[in-house]
C-alpha positions in Angstrom: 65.9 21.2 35.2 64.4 18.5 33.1 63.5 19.2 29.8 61.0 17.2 27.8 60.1 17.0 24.1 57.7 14.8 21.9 56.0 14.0 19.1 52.5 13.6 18.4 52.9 10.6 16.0 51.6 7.5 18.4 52.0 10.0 21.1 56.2 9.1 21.6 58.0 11.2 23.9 61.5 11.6 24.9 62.8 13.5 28.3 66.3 15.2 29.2 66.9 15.3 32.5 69.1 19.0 32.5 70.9 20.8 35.6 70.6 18.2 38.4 71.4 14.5 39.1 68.4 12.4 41.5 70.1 10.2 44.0 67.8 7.5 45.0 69.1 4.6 47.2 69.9 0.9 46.2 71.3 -0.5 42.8 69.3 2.5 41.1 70.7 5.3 42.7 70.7 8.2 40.5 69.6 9.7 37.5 72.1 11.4 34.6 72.2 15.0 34.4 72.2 15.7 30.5 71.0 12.5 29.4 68.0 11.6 27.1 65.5 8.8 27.9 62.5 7.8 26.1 59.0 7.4 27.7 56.9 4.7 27.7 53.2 6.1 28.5 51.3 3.3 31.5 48.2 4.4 32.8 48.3 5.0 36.6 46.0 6.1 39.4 43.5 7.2 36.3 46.2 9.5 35.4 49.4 8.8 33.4 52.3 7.5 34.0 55.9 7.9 32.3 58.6 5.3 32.2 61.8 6.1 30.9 65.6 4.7 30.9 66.7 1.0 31.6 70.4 0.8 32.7 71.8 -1.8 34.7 74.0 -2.0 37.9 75.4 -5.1 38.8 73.2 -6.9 36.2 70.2 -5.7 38.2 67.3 -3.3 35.9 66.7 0.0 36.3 64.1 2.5 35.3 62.5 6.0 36.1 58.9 6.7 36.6 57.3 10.1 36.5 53.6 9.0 38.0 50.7 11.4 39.4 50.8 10.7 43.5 46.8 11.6 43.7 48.1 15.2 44.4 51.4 15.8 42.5 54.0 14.3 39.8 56.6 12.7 41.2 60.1 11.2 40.5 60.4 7.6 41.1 63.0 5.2 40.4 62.5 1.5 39.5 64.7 -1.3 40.7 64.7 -4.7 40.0 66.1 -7.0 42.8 65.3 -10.0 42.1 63.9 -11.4 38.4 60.2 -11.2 39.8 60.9 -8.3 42.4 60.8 -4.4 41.8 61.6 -2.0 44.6 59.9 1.9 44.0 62.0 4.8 45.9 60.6 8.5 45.5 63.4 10.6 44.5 61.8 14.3 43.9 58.4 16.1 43.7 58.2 17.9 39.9 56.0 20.9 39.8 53.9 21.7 37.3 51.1 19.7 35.2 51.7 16.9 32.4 48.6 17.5 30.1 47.1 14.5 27.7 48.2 15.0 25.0 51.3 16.1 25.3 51.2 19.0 24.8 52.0 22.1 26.6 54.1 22.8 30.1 55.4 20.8 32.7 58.1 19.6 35.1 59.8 23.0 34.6 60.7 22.9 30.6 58.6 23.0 27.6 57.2 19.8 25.5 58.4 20.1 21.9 58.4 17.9 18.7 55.1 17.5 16.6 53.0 19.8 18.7 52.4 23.1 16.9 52.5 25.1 19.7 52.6 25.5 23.4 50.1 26.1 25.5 49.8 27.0 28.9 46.2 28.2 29.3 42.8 26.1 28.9 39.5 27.2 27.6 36.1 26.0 28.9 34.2 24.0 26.2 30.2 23.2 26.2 27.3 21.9 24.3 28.5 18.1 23.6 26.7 15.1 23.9 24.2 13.4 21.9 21.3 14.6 19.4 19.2 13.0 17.3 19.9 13.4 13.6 18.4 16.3 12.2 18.6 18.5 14.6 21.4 20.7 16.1 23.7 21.3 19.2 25.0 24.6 20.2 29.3 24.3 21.0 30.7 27.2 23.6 34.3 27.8 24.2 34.7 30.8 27.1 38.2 31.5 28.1 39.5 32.5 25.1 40.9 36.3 24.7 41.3 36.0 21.2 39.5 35.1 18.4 37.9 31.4 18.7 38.0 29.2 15.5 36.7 25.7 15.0 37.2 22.9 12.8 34.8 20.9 10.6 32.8 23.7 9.2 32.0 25.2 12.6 32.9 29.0 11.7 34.3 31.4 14.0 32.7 32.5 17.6 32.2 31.4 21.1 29.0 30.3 20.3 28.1 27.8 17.5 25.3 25.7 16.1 26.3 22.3 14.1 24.0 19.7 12.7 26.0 16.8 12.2 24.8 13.7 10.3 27.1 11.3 12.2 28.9 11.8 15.4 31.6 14.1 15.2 34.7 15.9 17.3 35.1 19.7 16.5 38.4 21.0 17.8 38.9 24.6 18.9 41.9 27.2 18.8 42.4 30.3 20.2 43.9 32.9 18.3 45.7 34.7 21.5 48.9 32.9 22.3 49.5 30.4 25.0 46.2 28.7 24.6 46.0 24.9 24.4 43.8 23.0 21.6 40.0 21.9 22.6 37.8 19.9 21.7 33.7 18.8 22.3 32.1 15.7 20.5 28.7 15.5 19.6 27.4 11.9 19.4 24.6 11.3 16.6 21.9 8.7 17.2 20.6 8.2 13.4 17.9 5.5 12.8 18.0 3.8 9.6 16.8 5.8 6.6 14.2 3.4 5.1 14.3 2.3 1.1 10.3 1.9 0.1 8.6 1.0 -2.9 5.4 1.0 -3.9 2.8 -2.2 -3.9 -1.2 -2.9 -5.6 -2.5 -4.8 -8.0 -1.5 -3.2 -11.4 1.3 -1.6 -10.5 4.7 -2.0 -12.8 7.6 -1.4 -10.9 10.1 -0.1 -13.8 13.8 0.1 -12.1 15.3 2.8 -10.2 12.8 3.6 -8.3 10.3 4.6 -10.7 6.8 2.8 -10.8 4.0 3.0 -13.1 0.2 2.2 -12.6 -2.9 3.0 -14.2 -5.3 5.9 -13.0 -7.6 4.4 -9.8 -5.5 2.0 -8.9 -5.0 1.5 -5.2 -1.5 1.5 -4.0 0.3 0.9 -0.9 3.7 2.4 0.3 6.7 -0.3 1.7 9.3 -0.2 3.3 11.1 -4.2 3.2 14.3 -3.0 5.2 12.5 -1.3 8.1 13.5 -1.3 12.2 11.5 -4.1 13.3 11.9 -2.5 17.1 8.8 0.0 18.1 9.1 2.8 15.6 6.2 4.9 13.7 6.8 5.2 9.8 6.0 8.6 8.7 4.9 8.8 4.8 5.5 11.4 2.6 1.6 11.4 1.9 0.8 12.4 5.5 -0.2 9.8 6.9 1.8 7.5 9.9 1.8 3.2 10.4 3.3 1.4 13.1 4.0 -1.1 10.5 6.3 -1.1 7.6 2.9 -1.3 4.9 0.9 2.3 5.1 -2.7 2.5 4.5 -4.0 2.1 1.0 -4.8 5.1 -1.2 -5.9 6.2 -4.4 -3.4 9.1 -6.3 -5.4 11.3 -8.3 -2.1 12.5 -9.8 1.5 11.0 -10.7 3.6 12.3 -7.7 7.3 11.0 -6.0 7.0 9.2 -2.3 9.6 8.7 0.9 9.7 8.4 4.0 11.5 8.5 7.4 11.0 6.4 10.2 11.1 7.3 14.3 13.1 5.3 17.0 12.8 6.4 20.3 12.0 9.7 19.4 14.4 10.2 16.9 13.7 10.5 13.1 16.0 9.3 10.3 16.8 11.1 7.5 14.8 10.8 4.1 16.0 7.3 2.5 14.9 6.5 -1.4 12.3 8.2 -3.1 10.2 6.2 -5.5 8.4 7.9 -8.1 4.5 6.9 -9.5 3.6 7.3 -12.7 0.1 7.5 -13.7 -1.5 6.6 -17.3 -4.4 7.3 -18.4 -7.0 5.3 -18.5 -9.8 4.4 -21.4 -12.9 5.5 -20.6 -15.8 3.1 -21.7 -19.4 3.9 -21.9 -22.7 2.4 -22.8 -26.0 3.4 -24.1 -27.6 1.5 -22.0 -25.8 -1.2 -19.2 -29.1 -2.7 -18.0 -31.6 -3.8 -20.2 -33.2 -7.4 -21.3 -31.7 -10.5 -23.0 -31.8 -9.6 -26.9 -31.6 -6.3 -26.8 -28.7 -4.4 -28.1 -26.4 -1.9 -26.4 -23.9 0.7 -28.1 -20.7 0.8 -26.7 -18.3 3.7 -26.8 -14.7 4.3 -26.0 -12.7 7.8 -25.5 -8.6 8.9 -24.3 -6.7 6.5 -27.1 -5.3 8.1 -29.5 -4.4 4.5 -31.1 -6.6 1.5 -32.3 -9.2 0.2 -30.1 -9.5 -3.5 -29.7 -12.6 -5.1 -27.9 -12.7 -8.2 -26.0 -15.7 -10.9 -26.8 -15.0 -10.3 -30.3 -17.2 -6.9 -30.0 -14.9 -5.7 -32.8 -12.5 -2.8 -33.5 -13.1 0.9 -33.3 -14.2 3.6 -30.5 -17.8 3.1 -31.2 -19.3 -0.9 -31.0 -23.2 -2.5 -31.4 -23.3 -5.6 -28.7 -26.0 -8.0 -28.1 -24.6 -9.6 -24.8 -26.2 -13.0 -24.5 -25.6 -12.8 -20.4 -24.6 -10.4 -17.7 -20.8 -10.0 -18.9 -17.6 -7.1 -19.3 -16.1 -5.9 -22.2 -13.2 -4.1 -22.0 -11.4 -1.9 -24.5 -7.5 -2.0 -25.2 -5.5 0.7 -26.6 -2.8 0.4 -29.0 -0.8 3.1 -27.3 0.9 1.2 -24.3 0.5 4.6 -22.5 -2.4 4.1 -22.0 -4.4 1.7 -19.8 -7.3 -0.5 -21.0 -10.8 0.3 -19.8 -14.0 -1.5 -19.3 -17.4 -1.6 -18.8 -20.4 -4.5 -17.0 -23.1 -4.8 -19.2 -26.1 -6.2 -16.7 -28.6 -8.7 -18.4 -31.8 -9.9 -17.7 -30.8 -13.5 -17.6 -33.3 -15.3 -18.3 -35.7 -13.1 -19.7 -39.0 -14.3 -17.6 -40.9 -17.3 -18.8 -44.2 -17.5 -21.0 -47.2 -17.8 -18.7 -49.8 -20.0 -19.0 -54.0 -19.8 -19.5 -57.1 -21.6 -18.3 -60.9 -20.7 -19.5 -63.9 -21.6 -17.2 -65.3 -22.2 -21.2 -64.4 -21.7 -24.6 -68.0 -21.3 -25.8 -70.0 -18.1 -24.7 -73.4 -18.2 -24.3 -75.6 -15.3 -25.1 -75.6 -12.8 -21.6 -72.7 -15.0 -20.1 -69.4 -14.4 -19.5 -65.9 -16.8 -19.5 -63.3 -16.6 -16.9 -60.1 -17.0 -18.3 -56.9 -17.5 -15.2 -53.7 -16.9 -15.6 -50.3 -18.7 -14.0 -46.8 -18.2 -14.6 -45.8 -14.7 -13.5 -44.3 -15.3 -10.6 -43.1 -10.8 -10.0 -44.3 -7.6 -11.7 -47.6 -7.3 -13.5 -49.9 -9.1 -16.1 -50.6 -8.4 -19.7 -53.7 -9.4 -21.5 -54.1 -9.2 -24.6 -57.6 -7.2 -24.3 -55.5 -4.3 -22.4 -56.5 -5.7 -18.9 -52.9 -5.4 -16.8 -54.7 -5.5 -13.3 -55.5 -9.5 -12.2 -54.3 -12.6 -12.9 -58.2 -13.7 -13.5 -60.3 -11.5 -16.0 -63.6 -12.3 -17.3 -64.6 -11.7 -21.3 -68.1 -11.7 -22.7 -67.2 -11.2 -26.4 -66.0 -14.3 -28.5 -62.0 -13.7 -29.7 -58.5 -14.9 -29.2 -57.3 -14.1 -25.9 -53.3 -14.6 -24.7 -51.2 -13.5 -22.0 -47.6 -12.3 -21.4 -45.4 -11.3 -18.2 -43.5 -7.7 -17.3 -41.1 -7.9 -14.9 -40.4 -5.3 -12.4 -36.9 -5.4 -13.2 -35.7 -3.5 -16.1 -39.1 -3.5 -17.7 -38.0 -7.2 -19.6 -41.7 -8.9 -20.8 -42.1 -12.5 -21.1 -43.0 -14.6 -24.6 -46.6 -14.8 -25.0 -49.1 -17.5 -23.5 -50.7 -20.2 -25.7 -54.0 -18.6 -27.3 -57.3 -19.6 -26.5 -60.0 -19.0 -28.5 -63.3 -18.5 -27.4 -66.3 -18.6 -29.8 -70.1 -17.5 -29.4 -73.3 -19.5 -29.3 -75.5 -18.6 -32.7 -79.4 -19.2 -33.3 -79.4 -21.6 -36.2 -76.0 -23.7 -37.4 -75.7 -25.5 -39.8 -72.9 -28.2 -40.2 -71.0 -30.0 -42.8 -68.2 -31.8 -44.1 -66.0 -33.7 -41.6 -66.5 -33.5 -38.2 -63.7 -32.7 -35.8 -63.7 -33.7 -31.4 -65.6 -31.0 -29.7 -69.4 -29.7 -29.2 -71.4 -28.2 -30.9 -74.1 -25.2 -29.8 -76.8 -23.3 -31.2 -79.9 -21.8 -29.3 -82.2 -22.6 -32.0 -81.5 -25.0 -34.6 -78.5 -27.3 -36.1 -78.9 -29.0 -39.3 -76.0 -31.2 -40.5 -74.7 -33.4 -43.0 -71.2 -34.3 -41.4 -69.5 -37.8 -41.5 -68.1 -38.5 -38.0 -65.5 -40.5 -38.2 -63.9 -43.2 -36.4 -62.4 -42.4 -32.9 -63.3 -38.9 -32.2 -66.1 -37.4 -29.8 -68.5 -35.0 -31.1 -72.1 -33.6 -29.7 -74.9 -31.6 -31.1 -76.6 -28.6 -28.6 -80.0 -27.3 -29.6 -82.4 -25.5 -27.7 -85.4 -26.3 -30.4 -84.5 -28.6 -33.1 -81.7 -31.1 -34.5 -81.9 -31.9 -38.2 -79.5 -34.6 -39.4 -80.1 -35.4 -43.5 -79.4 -39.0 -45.1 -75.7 -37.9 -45.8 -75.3 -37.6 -42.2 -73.0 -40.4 -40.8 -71.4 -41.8 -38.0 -68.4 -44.5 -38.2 -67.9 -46.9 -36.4 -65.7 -46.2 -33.5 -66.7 -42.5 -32.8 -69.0 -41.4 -29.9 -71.8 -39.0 -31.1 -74.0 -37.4 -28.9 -77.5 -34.9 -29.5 -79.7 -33.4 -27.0 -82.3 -30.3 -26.9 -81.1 -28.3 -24.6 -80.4 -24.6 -23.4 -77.5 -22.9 -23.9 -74.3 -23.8 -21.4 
């Protein structure tokens, strides 16, 4: 009978060989009834194999093999006959079954030491192998006419579900005697979990995770430690990237962001969640944003419960009076740092469209005529005599008067300085002229009489249709260019 015993601690193992002496042949001819050997575990033939004993005959080794023969354990003893030679002799057939670990029945005695019990009967266990994380794999055990208990959480039952987050062994016991310990692993493929943050112009990123930004501000989601191997990111926001940047958005609310990425179609767990912030933002409106250079624009601010600070030194307060000189921003600042500033574009007319310019066909109107007078200079939108006409460029007047022009824009209504004046005066019947003469003709349709002194260096002329009296204080200097004619009216 052999006995054999061991203990679980590195798997050592020592065997009695009880109630019969092996005779092999050679220098290693027997084994000891009664006498305790330890093994030494060799893998063999993919089974075990168990060396024991070294005693020596004639100076010449010797051992004991108990090695699976592809259909039995067998007895073997090892000789050594020469320092590089070994000779193997079969000595007996054992019956029964050595089990891995040992632990259980064989070779006609029971294995003792460490092992907490004996076992002589096996279960069936099921539902290993490998999941993704995050999901589940169902464990059987069948064979079991007890009460079947498991390890790590699993519960009680034939049947269980486990979600492990890393790959795991769950060991089984049956409560019946006799039954041997099982076990099933279940191998976890876990991508990485990603760590984000959050990215966009404006936005603060304040430590542990926690960002801040101001209301309309465009942000992106990150992820800098991401699988660079195929994978689809899957945002918290509902929305998916092949990349480790998602598509921009705008968060209408302050709200907390993760995400989990996919590796050949398994998903990670959740890694860090950031948290956004947002902070209200001033509100800044105008009375008017569009208008032309010069004119004044009242600009209000609302949402700071602090002191409001313009920019362009438009002054203090929610409420300001600008005159922007050019197309230009102002922007209001809170004193409350919980709030963000606020602006507003203030279009101008820049420049404001230039004064136009006149021509007159005449500047002296004859009775029953009329003058054209032509104007230049308004390159877009409309014309605006000063007799009302808005229609032409060209307009014809038959009543003496000062006459000027300016332009309108069509764009924001802005109007251009005024023209130069011209002044167009009317042909009388009878004139009569004194003093100093100044350049320039002179018309009447009847009659002129004069006493002016024309002086040096100027050109004068005298128009009548009937009659031109000049008295003895009349004079012309030398130098000037006088001229008199009867003639009609032109």
């Amino acid at each position: 009978m052999i006995v054999l015993m061991s203990s679980l601690t590195g798997f050592s193992q020592t065997i009695t060989l009880a109630g019969s002496t092996y005779y092999g042949t050679g220098y290693c001819s027997a084994t000891d009834a009664n006498k305790t050997y330890n093994l030494r575990n060799t893998p063999h033939n993919g089974r075990n194999q168990y060396e024991f004993g070294f005693s020596g005959q004639y100076g010449v080794g010797c051992s004991f093999i108990m090695r699976w023969n592809t259909t039995a354990w067998e007895l073997v003893s090892k000789e050594q006959v020469s320092p590089s030679e070994f000779q193997y002799t079969t000595l007996t057939t054992l019956a029964g079954n050595f089990p891995t670990p040992p632990c259980g029945y064989g070779f006609g005695g029971t294995i003792s030491g460490d092992c907490t019990e004996a076992c002589s009967n096996f279960m069936t266990l099921g539902g290993g192998g490998t999941i993704c994380i995050g999901t589940s794999a169902t464990l059987t055990a069948s064979g079991c006419t007890g009460t079947v208990f498991w390890n790590n959480g699993g519960g009680i039952g034939t049947s269980i579900t486990v979600s492990p987050t890393s790959s795991t062994t769950y060991s089984v016991t049956c409560s019946a005697p006799d039954y041997c310990i099982g076990s099933v692993t279940v191998n976890v493929t876990a991508p990485p979990t990603p760590q984000i943050s959050i990215l966009g112009t404006g936005v603060t990123n304040e430590g542990d995770n926690n960002y801040t930004a101001c209301s309309g501000t465009s942000i992106q989601l990150y992820c800098g430690g991401c699988s660079i191997i195929p994978r689809i990111m899957n945002w918290s926001n509902g929305t998916t990237s092949s990349s480790n940047l998602s598509a921009a958005f705008t968060p209408d609310v302050s709200s907390s962001y993760f995400a989990t990425q996919t590796i050949d179609g398994c998903t990670s767990l959740v890694g860090n969640t950031v948290n956004l912030t947002l902070k209200n933002k001033i509100i800044v409106e105008a009375s008017n944003n569009n208008f032309c250079k010069g004119t004044s624009t009242t600009l209000t601010a609302s949402g700071c419960t602090g002191t409001i600070i313009w920019d362009n030194d438009a002054g203090t307060g929610a409420s300001v009076v600008v005159v922007p000189p050019y197309t230009m921003t102002y922007t209001a600042t809170c004193s409350d740092t919980q709030v963000c500033n606020g602006g507003i574009t203030i279009n101008v007319t820049v420049p404001a469209p230039v004064a136009p310019t006149i021509t007159a066909s005449a500047t002296v109107l004859c009775p029953n005529t009329s003058i054209t007078l032509t104007g230049n200079g308004c390159t877009m939108g409309n014309y605006l005599w000063s007799n009302g006409a808005t229609t032409n460029y060209s307009i014809n007047v038959n009543a003496p008067g000062s006459y000027s022009l300016v332009c309108s824009t069509n764009l924001h209504g802005c109007t251009s300085p005024q023209s130069s004046v011209i002044n167009i005066t009317s042909v009388g019947a009878d004139l009569t002229l004194s003093g100093t003469a100044s350049s320039g003709d002179r018309q009447a349709t009847q009659t002129i009489t004069s006493t002016q002194s024309i002086p040096a260096n100027i050109q004068t002329g005298y128009y009548a249709g009937k009659s031109i009296t000049l008295n003895p204080t009349f004079t012309v200097l030398n130098g000037a260019v006088f001229n008199a004619e009867i003639k009609t009216c032109q």
